[in-house]
N, CA, C and O atoms as CSV, one atom per row, in Angstrom:
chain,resi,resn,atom,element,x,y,z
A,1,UNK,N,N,3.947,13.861,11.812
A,1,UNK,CA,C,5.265,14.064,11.276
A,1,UNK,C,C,6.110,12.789,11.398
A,1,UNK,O,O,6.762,12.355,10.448
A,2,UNK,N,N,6.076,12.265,12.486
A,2,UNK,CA,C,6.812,10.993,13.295
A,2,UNK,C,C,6.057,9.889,11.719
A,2,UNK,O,O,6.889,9.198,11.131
A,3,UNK,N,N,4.617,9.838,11.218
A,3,UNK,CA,C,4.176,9.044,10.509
A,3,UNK,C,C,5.312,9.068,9.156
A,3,UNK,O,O,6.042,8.196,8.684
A,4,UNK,N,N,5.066,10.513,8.800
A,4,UNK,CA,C,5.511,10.529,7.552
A,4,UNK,C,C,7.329,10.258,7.129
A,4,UNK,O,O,7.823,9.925,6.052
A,5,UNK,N,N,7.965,10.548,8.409
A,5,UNK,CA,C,9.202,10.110,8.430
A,5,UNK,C,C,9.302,8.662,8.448
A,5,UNK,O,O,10.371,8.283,7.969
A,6,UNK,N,N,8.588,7.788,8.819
A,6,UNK,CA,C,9.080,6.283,8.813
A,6,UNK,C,C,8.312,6.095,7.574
A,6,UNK,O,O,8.635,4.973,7.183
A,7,UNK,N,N,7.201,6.761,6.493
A,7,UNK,CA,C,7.016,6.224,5.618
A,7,UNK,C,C,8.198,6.658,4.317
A,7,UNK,O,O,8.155,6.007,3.273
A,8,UNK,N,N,9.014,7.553,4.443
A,8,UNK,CA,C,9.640,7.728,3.848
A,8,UNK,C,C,11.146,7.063,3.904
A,8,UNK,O,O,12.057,7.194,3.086
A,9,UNK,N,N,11.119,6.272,5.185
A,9,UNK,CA,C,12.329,5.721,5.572
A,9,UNK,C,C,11.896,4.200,5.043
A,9,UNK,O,O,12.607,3.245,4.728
A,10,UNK,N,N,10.670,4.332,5.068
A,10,UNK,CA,C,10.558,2.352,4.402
A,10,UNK,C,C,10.408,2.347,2.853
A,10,UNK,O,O,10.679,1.377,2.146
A,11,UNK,N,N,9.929,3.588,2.394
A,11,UNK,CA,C,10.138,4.079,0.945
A,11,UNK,C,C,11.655,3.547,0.491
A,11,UNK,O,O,12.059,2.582,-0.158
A,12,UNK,N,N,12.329,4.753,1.216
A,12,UNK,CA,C,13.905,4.043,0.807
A,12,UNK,C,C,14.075,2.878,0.943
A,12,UNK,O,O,14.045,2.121,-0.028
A,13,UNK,N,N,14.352,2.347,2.494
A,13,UNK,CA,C,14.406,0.721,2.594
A,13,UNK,C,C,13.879,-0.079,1.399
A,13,UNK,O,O,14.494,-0.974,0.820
A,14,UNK,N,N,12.801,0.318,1.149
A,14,UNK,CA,C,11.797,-1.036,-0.008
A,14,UNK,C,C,12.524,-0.663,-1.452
A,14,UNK,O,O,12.404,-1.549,-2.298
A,15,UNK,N,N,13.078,0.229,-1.758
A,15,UNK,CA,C,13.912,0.807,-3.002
A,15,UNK,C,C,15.256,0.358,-2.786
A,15,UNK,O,O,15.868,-0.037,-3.778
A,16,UNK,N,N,15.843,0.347,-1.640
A,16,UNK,CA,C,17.403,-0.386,-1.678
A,16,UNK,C,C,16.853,-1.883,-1.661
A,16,UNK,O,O,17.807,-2.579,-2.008
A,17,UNK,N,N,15.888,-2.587,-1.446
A,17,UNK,CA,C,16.022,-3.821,-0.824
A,17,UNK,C,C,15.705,-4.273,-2.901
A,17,UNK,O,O,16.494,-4.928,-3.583
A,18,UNK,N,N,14.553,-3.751,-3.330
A,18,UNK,CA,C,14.392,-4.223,-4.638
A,18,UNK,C,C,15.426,-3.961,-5.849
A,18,UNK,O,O,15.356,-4.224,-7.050
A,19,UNK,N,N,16.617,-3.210,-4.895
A,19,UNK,CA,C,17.563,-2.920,-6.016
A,19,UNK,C,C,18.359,-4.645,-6.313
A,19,UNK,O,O,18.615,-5.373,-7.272
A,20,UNK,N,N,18.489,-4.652,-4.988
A,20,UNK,CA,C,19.312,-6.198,-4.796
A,20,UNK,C,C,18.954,-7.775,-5.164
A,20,UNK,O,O,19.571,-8.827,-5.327
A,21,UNK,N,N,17.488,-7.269,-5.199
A,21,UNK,CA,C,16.439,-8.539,-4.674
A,21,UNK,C,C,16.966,-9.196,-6.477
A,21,UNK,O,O,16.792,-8.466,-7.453
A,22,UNK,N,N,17.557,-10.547,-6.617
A,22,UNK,CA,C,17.187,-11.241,-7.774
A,22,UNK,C,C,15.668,-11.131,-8.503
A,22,UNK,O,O,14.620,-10.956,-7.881
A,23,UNK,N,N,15.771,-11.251,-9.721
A,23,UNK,CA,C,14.330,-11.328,-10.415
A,23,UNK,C,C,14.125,-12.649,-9.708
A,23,UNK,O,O,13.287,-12.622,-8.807
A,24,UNK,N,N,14.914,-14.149,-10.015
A,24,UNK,CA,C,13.997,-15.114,-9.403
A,24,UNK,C,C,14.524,-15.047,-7.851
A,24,UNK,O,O,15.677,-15.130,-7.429
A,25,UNK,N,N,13.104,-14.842,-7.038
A,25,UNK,CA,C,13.530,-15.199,-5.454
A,25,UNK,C,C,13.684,-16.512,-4.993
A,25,UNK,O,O,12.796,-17.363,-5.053
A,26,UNK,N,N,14.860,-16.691,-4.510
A,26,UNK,CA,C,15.068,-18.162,-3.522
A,26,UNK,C,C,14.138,-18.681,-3.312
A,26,UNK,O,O,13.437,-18.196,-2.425
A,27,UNK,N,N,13.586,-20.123,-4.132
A,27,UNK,CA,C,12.810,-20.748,-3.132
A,27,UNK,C,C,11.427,-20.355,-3.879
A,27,UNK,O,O,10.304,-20.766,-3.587
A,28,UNK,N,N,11.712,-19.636,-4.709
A,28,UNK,CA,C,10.534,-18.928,-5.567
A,28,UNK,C,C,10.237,-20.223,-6.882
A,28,UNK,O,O,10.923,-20.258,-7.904
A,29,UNK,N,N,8.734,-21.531,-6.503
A,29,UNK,CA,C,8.769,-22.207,-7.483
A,29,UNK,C,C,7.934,-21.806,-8.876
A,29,UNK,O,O,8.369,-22.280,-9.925
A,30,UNK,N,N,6.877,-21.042,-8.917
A,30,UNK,CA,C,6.401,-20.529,-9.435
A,30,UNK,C,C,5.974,-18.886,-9.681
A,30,UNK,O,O,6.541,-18.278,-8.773
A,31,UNK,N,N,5.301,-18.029,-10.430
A,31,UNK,CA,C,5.098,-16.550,-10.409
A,31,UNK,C,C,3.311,-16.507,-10.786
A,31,UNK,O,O,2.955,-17.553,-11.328
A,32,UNK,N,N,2.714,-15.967,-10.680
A,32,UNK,CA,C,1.435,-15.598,-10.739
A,32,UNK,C,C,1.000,-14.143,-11.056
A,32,UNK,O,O,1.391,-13.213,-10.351
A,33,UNK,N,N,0.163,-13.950,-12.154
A,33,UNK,CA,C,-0.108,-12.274,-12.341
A,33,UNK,C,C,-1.686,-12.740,-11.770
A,33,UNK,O,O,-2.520,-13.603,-12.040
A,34,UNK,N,N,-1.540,-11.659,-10.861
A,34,UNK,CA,C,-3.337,-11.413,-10.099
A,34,UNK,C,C,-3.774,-9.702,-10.321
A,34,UNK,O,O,-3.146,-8.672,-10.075
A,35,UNK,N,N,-5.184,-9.951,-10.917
A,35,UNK,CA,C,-5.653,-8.709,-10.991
A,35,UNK,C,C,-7.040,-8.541,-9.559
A,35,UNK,O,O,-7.374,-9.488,-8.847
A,36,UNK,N,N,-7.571,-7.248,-9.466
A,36,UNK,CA,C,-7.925,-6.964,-8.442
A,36,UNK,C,C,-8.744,-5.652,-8.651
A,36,UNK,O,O,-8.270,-4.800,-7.899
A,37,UNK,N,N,-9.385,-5.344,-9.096
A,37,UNK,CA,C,-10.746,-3.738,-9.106
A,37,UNK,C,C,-9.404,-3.274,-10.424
A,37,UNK,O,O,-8.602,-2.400,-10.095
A,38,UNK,N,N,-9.299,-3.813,-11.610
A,38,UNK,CA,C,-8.497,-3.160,-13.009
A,38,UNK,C,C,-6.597,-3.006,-12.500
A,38,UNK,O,O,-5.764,-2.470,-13.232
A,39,UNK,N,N,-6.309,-3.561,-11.243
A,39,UNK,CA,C,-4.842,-3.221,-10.936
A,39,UNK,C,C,-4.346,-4.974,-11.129
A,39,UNK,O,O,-4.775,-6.098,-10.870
A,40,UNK,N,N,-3.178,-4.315,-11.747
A,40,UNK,CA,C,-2.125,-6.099,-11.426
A,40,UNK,C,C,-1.157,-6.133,-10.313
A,40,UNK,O,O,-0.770,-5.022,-9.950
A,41,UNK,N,N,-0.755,-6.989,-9.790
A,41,UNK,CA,C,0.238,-7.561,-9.080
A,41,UNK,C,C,0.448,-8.649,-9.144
A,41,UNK,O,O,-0.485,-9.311,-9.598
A,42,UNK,N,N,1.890,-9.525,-8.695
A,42,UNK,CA,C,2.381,-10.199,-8.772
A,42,UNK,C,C,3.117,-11.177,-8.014
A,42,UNK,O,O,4.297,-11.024,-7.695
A,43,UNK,N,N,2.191,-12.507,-7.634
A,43,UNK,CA,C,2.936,-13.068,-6.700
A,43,UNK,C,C,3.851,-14.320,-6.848
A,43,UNK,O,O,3.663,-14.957,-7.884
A,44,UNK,N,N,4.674,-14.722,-6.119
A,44,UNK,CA,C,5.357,-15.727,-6.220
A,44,UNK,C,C,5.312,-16.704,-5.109
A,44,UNK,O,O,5.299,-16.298,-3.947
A,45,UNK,N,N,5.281,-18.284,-5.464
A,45,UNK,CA,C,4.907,-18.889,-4.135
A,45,UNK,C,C,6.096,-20.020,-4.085
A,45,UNK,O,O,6.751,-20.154,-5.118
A,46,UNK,N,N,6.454,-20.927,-2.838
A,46,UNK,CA,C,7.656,-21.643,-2.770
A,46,UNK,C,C,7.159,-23.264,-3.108
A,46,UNK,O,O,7.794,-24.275,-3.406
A,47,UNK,N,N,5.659,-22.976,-2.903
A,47,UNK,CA,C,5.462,-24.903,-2.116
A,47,UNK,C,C,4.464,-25.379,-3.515
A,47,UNK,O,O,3.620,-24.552,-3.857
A,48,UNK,N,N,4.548,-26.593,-4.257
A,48,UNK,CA,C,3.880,-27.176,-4.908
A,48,UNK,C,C,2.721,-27.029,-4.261
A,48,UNK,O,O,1.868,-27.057,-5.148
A,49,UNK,N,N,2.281,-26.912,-3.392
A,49,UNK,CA,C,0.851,-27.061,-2.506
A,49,UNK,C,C,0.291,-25.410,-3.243
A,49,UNK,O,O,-0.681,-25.367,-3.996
A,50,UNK,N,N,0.908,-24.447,-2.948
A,50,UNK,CA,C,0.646,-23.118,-3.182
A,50,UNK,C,C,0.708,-22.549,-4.648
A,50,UNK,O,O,0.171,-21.506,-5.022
A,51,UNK,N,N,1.423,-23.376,-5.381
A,51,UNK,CA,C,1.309,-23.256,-6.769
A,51,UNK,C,C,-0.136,-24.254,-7.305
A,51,UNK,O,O,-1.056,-23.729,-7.932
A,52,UNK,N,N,-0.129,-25.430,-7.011
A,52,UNK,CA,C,-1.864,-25.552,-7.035
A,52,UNK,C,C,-2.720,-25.165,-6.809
A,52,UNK,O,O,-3.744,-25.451,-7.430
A,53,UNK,N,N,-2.672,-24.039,-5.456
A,53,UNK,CA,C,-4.068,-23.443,-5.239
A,53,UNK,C,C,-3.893,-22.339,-6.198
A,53,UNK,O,O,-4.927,-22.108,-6.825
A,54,UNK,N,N,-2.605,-21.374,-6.582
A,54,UNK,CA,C,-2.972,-20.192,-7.617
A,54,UNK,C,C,-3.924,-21.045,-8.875
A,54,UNK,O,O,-5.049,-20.667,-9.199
A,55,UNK,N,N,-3.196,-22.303,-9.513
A,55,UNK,CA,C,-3.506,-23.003,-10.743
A,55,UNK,C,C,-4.868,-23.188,-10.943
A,55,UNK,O,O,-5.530,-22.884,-11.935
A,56,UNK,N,N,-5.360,-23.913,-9.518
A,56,UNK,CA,C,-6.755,-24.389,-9.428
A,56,UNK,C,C,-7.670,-22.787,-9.657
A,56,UNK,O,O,-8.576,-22.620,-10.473
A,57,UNK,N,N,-7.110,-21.706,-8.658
A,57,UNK,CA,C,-8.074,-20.752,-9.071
A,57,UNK,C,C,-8.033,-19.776,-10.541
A,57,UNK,O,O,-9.048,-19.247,-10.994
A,58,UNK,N,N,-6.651,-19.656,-11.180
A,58,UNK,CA,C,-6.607,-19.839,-12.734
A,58,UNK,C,C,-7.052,-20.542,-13.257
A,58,UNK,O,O,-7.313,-20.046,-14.353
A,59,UNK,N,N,-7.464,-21.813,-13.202
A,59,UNK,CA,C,-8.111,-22.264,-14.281
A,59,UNK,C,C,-9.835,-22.290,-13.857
A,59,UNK,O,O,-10.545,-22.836,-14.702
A,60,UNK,N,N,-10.462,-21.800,-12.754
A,60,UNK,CA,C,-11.641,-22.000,-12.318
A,60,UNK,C,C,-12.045,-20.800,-12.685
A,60,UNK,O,O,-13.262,-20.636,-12.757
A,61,UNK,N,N,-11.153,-19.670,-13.006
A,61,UNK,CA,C,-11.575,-18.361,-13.325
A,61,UNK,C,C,-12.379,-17.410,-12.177
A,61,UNK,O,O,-12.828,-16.279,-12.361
A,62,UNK,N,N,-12.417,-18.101,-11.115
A,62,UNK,CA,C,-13.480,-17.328,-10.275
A,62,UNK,C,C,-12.623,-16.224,-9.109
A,62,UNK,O,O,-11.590,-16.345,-8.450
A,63,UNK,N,N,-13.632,-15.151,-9.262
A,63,UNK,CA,C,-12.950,-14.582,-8.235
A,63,UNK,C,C,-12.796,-15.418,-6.287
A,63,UNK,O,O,-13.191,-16.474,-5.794
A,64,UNK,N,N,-11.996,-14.179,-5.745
A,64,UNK,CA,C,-11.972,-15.042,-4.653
A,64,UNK,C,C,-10.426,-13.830,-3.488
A,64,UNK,O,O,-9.899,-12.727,-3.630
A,65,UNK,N,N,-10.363,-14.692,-2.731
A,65,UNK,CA,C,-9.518,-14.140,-1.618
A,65,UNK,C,C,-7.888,-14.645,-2.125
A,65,UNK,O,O,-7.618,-15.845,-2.100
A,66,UNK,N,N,-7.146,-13.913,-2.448
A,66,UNK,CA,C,-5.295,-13.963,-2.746
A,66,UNK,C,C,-4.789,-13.313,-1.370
A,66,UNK,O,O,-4.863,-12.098,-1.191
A,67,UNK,N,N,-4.257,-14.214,-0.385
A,67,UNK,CA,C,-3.383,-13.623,0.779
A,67,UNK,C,C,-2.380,-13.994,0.766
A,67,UNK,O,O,-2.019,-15.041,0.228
A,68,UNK,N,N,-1.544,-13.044,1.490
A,68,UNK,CA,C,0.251,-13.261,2.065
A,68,UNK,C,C,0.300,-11.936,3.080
A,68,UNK,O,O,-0.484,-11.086,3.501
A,69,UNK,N,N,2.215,-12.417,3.257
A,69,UNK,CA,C,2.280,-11.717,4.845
A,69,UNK,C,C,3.135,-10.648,3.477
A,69,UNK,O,O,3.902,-11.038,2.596
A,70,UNK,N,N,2.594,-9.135,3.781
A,70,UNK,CA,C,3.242,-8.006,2.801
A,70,UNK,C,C,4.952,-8.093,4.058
A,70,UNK,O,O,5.131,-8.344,5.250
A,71,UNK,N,N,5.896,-7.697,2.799
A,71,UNK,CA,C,7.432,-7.473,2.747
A,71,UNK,C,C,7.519,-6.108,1.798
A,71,UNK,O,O,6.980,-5.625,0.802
A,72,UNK,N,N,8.558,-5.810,2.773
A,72,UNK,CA,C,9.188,-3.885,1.691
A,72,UNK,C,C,9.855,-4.771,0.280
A,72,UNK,O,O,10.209,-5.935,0.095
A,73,UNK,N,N,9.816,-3.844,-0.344
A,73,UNK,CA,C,10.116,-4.021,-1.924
A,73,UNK,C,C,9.439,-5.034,-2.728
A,73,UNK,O,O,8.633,-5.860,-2.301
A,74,UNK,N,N,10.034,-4.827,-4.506
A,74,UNK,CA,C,9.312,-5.818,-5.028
A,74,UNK,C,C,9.433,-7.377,-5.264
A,74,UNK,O,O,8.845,-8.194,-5.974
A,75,UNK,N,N,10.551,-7.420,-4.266
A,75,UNK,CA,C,10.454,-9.131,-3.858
A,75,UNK,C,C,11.790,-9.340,-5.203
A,75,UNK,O,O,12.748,-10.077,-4.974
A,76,UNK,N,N,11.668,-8.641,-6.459
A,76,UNK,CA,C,12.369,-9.242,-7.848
A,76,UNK,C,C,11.196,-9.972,-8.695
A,76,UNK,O,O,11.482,-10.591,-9.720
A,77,UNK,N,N,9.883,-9.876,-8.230
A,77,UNK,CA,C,8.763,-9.997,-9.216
A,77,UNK,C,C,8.027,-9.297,-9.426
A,77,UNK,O,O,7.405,-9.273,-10.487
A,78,UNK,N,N,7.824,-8.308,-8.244
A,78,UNK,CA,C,6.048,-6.888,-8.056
A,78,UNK,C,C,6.419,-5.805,-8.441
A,78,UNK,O,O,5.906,-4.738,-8.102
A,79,UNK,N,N,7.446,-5.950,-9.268
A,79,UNK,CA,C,7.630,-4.126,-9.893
A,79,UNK,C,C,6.345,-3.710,-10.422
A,79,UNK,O,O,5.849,-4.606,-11.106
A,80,UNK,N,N,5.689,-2.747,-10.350
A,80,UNK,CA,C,6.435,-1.491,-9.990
A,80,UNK,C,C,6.240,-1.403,-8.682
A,80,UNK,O,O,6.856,-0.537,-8.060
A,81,UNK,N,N,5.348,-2.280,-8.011
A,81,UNK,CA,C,4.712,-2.201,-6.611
A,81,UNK,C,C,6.295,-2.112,-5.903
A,81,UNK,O,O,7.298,-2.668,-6.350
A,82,UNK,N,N,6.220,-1.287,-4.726
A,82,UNK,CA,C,7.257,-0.856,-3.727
A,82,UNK,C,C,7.065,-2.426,-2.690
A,82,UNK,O,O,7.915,-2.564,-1.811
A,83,UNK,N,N,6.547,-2.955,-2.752
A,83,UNK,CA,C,5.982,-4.206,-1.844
A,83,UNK,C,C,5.868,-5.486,-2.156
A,83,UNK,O,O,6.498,-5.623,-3.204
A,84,UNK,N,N,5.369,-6.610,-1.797
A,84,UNK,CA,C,5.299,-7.813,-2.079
A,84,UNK,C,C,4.771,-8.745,-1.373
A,84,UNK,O,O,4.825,-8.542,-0.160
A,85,UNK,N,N,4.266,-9.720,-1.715
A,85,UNK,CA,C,4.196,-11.233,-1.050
A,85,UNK,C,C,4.789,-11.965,-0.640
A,85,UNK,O,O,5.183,-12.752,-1.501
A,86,UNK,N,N,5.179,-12.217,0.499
A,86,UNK,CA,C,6.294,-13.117,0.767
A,86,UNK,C,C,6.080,-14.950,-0.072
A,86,UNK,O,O,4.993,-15.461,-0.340
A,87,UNK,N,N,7.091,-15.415,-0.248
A,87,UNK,CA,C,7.032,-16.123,-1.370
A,87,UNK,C,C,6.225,-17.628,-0.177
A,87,UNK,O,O,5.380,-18.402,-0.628
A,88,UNK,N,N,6.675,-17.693,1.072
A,88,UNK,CA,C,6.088,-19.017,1.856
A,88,UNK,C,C,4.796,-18.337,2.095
A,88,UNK,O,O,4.105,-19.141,2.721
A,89,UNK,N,N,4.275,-17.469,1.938
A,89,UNK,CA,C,3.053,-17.298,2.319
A,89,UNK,C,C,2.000,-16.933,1.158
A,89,UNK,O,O,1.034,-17.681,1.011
A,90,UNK,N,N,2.090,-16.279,0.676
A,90,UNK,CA,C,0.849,-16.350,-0.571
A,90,UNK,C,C,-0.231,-17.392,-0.944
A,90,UNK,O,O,0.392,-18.319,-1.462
A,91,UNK,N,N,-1.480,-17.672,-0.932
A,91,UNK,CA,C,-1.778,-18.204,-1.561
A,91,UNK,C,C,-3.660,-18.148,-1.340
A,91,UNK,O,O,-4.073,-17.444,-0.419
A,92,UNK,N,N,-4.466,-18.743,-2.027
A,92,UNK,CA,C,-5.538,-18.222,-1.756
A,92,UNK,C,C,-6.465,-18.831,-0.666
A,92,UNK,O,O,-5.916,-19.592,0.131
A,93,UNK,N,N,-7.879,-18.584,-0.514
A,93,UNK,CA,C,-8.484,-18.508,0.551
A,93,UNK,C,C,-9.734,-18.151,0.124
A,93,UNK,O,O,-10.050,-17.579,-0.920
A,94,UNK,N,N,-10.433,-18.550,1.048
A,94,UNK,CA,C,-12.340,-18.347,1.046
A,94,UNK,C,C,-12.914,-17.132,1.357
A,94,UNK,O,O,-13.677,-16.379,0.751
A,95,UNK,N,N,-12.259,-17.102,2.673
A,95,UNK,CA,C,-12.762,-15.881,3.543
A,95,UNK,C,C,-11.626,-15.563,4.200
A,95,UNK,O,O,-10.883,-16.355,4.780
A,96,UNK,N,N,-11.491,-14.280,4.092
A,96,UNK,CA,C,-10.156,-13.105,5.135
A,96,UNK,C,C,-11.075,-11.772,5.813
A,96,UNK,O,O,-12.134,-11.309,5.387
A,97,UNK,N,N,-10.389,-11.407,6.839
A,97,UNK,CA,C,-10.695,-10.147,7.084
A,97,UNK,C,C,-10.890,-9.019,6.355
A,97,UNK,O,O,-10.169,-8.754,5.394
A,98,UNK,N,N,-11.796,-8.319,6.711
A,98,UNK,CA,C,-11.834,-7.090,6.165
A,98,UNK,C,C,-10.127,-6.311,6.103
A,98,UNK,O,O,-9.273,-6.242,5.219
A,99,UNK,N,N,-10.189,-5.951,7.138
A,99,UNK,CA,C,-9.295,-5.063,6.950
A,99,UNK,C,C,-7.845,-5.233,6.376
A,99,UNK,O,O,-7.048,-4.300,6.482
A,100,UNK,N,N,-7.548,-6.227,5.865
A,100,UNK,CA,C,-6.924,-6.403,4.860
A,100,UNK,C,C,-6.757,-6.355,3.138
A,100,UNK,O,O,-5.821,-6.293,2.341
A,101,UNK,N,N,-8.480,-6.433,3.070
A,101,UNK,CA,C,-8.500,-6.227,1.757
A,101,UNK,C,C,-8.853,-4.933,1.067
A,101,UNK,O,O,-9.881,-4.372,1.448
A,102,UNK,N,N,-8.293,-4.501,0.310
A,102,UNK,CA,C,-7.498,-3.490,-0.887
A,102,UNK,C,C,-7.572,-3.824,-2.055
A,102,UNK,O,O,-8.034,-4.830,-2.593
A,103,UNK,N,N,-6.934,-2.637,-2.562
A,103,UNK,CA,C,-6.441,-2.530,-4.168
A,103,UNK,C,C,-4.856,-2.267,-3.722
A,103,UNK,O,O,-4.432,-1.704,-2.713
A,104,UNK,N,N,-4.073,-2.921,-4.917
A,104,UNK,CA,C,-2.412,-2.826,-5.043
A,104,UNK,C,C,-2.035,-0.910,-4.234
A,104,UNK,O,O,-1.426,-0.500,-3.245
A,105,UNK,N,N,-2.944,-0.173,-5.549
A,105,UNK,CA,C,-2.596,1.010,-4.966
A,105,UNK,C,C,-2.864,1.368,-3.603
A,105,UNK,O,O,-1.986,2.028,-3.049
A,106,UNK,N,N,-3.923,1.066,-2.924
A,106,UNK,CA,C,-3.877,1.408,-1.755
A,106,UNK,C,C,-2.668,0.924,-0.672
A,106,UNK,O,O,-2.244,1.703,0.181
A,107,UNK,N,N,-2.274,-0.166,-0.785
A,107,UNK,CA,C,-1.134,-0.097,-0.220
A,107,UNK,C,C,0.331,0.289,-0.158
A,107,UNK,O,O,1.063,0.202,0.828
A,108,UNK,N,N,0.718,0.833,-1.658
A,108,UNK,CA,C,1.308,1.969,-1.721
A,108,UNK,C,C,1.190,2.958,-0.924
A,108,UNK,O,O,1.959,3.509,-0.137
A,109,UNK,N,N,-0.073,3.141,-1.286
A,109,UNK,CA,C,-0.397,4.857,-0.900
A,109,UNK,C,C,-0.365,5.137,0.514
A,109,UNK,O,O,-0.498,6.283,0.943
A,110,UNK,N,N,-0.166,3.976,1.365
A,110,UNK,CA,C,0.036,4.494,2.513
A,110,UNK,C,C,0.511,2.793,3.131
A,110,UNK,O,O,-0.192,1.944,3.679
A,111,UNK,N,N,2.289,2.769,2.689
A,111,UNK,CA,C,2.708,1.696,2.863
A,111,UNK,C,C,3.271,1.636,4.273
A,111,UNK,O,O,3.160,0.567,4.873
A,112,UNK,N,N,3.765,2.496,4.771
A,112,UNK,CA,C,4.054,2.339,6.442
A,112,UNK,C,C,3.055,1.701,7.029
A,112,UNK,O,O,3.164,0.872,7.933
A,113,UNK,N,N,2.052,2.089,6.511
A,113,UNK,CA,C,0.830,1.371,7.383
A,113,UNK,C,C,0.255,0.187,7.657
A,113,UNK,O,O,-0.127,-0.352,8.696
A,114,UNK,N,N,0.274,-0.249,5.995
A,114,UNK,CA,C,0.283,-1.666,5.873
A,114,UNK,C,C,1.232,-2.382,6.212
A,114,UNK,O,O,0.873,-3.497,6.592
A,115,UNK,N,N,2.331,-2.193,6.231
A,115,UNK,CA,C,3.699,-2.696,6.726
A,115,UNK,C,C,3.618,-2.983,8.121
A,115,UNK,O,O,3.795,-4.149,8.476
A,116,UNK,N,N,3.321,-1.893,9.163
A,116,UNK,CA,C,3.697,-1.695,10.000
A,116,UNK,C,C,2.362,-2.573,11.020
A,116,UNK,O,O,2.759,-3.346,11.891
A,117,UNK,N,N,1.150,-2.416,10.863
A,117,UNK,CA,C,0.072,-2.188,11.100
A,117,UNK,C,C,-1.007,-3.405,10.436
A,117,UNK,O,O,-1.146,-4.453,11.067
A,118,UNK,N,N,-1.627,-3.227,9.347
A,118,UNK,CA,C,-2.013,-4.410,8.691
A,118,UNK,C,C,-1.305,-6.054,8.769
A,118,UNK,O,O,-1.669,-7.135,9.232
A,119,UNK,N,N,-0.055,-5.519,8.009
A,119,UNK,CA,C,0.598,-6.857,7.702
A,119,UNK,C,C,0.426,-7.796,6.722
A,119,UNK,O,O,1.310,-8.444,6.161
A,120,UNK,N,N,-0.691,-7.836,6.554
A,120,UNK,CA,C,-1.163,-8.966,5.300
A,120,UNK,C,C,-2.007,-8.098,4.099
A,120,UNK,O,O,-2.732,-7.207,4.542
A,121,UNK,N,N,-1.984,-8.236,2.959
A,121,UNK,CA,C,-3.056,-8.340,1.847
A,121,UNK,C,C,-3.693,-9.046,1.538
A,121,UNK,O,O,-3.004,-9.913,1.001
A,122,UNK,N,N,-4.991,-9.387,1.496
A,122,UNK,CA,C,-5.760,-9.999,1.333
A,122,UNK,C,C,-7.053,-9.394,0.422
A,122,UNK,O,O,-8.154,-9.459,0.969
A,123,UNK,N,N,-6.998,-8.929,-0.658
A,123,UNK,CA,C,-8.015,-8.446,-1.853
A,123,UNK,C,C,-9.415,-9.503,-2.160
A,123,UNK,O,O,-9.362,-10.620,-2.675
A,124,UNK,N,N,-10.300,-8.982,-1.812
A,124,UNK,CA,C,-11.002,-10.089,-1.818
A,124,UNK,C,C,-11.422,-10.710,-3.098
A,124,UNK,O,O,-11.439,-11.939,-3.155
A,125,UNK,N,N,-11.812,-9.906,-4.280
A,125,UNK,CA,C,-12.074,-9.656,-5.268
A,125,UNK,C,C,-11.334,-9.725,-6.198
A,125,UNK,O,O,-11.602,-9.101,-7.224
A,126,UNK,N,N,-9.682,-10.855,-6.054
A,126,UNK,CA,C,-8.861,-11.115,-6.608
A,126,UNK,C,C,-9.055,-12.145,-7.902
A,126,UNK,O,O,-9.745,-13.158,-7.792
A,127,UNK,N,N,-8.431,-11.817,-9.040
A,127,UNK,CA,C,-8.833,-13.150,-10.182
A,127,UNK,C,C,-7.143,-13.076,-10.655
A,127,UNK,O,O,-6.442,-12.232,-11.214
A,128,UNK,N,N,-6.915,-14.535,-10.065
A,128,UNK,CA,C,-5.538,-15.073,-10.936
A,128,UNK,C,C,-5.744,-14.773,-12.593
A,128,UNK,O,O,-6.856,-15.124,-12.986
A,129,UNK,N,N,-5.053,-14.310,-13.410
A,129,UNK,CA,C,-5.105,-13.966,-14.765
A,129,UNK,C,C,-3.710,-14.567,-15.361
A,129,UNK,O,O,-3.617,-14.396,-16.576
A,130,UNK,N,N,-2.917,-15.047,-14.924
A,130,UNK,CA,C,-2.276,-16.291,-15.527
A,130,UNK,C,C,-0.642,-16.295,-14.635
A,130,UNK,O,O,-0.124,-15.691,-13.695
A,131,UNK,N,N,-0.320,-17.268,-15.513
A,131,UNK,CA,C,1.182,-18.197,-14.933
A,131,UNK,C,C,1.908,-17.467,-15.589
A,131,UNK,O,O,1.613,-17.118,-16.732
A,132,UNK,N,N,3.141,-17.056,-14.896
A,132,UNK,CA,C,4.426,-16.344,-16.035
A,132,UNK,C,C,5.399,-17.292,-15.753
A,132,UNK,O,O,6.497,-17.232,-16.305
């Protein structure tokens, strides 16, 4: 019961926070659409360094590991996702833990958890699908 009350309390939280959140986030130099097992999401990164690694793996086409530290709401880029990438952290990778990697929906579906508990997304099976 104690579970389902704080997932419904970060429900709200992540719904007031994306009401406010600007479409472009502070500090936000670029946007990225990443797909993942047929789901999209959407990240945004701050550092020329991190906008090269999305680029390099957009244009290499290959799948691979997309991580960041997950934040409530959609940042002002991950609609419809209740969640997001924090914009200094995103970016890709070789190898991550298991237990981070997912599909978009799964971390919805039980976002207290990942929030609270996980912390990061890390999809392993991620393919950058372009620059917005």
């Amino acid at each position: 019961m104690v579970r389902f009350a704080l997932a419904i309390a970060l429900v709200l939280a992540a719904h007031a926070c994306s009401e406010s959140t600007a479409t472009n986030q502070p500090g936000a130099l670029a946007r990225f659409e990443v797909e993942v097992s047929g789901e999209k999401f959407v990240v945004a990164v701050a550092t020329q360094a991190q906008a090269e690694a999305m680029r390099a793996r957009l244009q290499s086409g290959t799948r691979g590991v997309v991580i960041g530290t997950l934040a409530a709401g959609h940042g002002g880029f991950n609609a419809p996702w209740a969640w997001h990438l924090t914009t200094q952290s995103a970016t890709t990778a070789d190898l991550a833990i298991e237990l981070c990697d997912g599909r978009p929906s799964m971390v919805s579906a039980d976002l207290a958890y990942w929030l609270g508990s996980v912390r990061q997304f890390c999809p392993w099976g991620a393919r950058v699908t372009r620059e917005l």
